[in-house]
N, C-alpha and C positions, 0 to 999 in steps of 0.2 A: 504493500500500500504506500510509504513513505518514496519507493523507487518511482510508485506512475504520480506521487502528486510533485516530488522535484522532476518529475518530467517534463510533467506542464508545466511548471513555473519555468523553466529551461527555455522550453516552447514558446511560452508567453514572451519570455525577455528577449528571446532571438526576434519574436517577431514585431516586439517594438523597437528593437533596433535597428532591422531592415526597414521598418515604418516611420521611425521617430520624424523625416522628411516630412512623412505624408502625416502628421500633427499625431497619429497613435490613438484616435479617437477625437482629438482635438479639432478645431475649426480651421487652421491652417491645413485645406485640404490638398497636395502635390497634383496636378492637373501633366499626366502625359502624351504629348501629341506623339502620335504612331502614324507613318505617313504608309500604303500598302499599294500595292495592286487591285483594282477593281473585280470582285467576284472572289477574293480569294482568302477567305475566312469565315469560319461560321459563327456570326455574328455575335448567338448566345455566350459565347465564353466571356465576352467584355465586361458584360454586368457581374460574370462571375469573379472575373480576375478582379472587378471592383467592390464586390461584398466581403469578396475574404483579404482583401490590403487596405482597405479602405484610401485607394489612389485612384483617383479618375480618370479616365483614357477620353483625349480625343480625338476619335477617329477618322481620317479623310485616307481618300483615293486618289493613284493619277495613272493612267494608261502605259507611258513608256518610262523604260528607263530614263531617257533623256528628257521627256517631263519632268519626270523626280529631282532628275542631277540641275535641271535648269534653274530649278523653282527654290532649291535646297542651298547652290551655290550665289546666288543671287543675295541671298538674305534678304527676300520676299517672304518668309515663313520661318517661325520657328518651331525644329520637330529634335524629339530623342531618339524614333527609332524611325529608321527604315529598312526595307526590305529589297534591295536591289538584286541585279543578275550578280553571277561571277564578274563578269569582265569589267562590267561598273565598279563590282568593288572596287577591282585593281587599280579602277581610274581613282577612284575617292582616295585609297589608299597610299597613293600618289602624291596626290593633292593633300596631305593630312589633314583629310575632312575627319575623321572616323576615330575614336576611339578605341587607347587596348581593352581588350574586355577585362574583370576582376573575373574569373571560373570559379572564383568561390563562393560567389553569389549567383551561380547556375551549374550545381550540381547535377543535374538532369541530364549536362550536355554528355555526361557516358552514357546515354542512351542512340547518340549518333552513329550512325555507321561509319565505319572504317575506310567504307572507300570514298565517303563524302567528307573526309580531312583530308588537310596537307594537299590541296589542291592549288595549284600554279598562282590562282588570283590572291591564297592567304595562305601560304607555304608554312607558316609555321601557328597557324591557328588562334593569332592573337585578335581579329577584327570582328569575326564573325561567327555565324551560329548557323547551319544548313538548316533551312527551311521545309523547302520540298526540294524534287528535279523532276524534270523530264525530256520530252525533244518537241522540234515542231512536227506538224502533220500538214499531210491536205486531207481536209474535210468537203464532204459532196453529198447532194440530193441524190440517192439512186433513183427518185423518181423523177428527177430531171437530167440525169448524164448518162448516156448511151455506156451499158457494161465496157464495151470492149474499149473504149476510154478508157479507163480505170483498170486493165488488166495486167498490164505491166507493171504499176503503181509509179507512177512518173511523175516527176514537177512538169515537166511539159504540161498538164492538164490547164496550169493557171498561165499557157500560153496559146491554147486551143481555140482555134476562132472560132469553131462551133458555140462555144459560148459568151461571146460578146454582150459586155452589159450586162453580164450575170456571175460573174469574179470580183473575188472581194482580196483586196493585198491588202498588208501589214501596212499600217502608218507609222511606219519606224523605219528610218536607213538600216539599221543594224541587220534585223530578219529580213528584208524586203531585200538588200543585195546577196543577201547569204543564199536565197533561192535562186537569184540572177547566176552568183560563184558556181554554186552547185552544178547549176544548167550546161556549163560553161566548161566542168572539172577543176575548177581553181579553190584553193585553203578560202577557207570562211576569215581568214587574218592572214591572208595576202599581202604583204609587202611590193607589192608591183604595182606601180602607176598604172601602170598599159592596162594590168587585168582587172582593174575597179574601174577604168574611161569602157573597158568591152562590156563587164558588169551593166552600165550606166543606159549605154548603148540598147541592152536587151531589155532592161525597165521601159526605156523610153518606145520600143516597138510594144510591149506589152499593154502602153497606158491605153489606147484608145479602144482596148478589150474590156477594163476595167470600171468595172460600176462604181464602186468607190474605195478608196482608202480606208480604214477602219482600223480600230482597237475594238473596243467592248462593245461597239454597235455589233459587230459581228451575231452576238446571243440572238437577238431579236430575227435582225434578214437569217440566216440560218434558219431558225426555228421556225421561221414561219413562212419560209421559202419564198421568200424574196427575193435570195440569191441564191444560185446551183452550188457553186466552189469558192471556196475560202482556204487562205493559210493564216492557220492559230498552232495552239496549243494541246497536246494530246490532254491533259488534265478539264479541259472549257468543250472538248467534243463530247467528253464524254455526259458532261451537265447539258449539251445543245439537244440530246439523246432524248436525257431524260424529260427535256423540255417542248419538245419538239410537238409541231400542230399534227393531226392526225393523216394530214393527206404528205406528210415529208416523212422521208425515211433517210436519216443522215448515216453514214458512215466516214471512217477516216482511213489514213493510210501514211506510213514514213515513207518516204518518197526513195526508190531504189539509187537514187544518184549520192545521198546522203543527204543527215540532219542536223541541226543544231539540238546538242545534250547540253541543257543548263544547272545548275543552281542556284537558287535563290536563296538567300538568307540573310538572316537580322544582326541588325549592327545599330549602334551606338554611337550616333552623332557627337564631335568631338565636342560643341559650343554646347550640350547639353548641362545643365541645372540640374539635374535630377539621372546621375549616372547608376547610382544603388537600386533607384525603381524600376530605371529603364534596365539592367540587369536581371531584376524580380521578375519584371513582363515577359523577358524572354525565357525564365527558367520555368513561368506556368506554363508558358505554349508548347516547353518540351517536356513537362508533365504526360504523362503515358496517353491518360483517360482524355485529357484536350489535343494529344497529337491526335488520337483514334479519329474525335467529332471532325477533326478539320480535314484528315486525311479523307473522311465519309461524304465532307459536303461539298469541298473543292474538287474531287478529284484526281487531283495531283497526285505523283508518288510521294510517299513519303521517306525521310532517310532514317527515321526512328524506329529500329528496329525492334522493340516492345512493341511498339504500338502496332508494327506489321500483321505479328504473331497474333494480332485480337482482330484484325479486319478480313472481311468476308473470303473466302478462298477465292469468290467469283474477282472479286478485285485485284487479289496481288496475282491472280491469272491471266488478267487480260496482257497480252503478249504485246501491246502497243504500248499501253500506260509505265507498265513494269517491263520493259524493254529487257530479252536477254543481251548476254556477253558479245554472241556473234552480232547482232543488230546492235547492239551501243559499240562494236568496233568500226562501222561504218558511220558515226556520227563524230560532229567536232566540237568541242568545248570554243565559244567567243574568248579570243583575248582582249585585253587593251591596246588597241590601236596606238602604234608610231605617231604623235602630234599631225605632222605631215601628213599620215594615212588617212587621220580621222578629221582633218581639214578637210582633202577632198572627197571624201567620202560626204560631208556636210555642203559642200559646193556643190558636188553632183545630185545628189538629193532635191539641194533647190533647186537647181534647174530641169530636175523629171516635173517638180510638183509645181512649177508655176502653170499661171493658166491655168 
């Protein structure tokens, strides 16, 4: 009896000390801006991470990485956490935007998998925290795209003129040339002038097929077959799925030329006020029982391998989401772009999307 009541007192003391910020009952309530991806959390856990810390989250969305990085390096907003790609980070990293993390105030992160460390963008695991991963897809109306289209599983699909004004591309240089790369045979982190101006070149034959550019629109024209084919995310096909109006039948596919394998994960704003909470936030998300709900409502792979072990068989089966070894050796991890690279790669950009 005297062991579980200095337990809780133990209990109690650690957690007004990771609290004492957030006032520990007090009126001085610690307010966390978590800046994320749009669609890509189940929403329920907020209130929860906020009843049992008593810290308040406030939660906003933005589409692209280079949204995030625009909005974040500007000092337009102030946020503690975000959630960027690898290759971002490497850029932030860079940039010493970001924060070392304290791991002692996210114990949970030995729940990561092994092969989701010690990755090129945070080689020794100081900035960051694996979120999800996965690769891109094309996704497609089977009841709007001729089979034998889709037989080969080609990115050629999202340069098919059979379907003009019914393709949906990335509004992001990064994915959007990375299909171009691909078409092409050239590294998604190409160092050649020449093969990002050839890149450039095949967007710009492609734009007058293309109905619109898109992020998170994509859910909607998808689902409700507004548009045949799109390039997203295998984690957002699988929600388009379950979302989807009764006369569309969406499917997806990794594109046989190769894919972009990312990771996402949470990092710690260097200008941040509040580093103890914004470490606590990340240590609930990699809580077992909140990796599970987010892995279930997103989509997405997860890299937490507890959480794996408790999610549906039909899930960590599907051979696209959960990508084997032979199929994730055909895809390429984004790096950070050469200054240079990522200039014109940002030139080229604006001149596919003027007009």
């Amino acid at each position: 009896m005297k062991k579980k009541v200095l337990s809780l007192i133990l209990a109690l003391c650690i957690a007004c000390g990771v609290l004492s910020l957030a006032g520990c009952g007090g009126s001085d309530r610690v307010t966390l801006n978590v800046y994320n991806w749009g669609e890509y959390i189940d929403t329920s856990v907020i209130p929860e991470f906020e009843k049992e810390t008593g810290i308040k989250v406030n939660y906003t969305t933005y589409a692209s990485n280079e949204e995030m990085y625009a909005k974040v390096s500007s000092g337009a907003a102030s946020y503690d956490v975000v959630i960027p790609s690898d290759y971002m980070i490497g850029k932030m990293i860079e940039e010493d935007m970001l924060a070392e993390l304290d791991f002692a105030n996210i114990p949970n992160y030995e729940y990561i998998g092994e092969d989701y460390k010690g990755l090129e963008y945070d080689p020794e695991n100081k900035f960051s925290v694996p979120y999800t991963w996965g690769t891109t897809v094309i996704i497609y109306n089977k009841n709007a795209v001729d089979p034998a289209d889709v037989a080969d599983k080609s990115v050629d699909l999202l340069w098919n003129e059979k379907y003009k004004d019914q393709i949906l591309m990335f509004d992001n240089p990064r994915d959007a040339f990375a299909l171009a790369l691909s078409k092409l045979g050239y590294s998604f982190n190409s160092t050649n002038a020449a093969e990002w101006e050839e890149a450039a070149e095949l967007l710009k034959q492609q734009k007058p097929l293309v109905q619109e550019y898109v992020m998170d629109q994509v859910f909607d024209k998808m689902e409700m077959g507004e548009a045949a084919v799109a390039a997203y995310y295998a984690g957002d096909a699988l929600i388009m799925q379950d979302e989807q109006e009764e006369d569309v039948d969406i499917d997806y596919y990794i594109p046989k030329e190769g894919a972009n394998m990312f990771v996402d994960a949470m990092c710690v704003l260097k200008t941040t006020q509040h580093k103890a909470e914004a470490e606590a936030f990340i240590n609930f998300m990699c809580r077992t029982d909140v990796a599970v709900k987010t892995a279930e409502v997103i989509g997405y792979a997860t890299p937490h391998m507890q959480a794996r072990e408790q999610l549906d068989p039909a899930i960590i089966g599907n051979p696209v989401v959960y990508a084997d070894s032979q199929t994730l050796a055909n895809t390429e991890v984004f790096l950070n772009l050469a200054p240079e690279i990522g200039e014109l790669q940002s030139k080229l950009w604006t001149d596919i999307k003027k007009d």
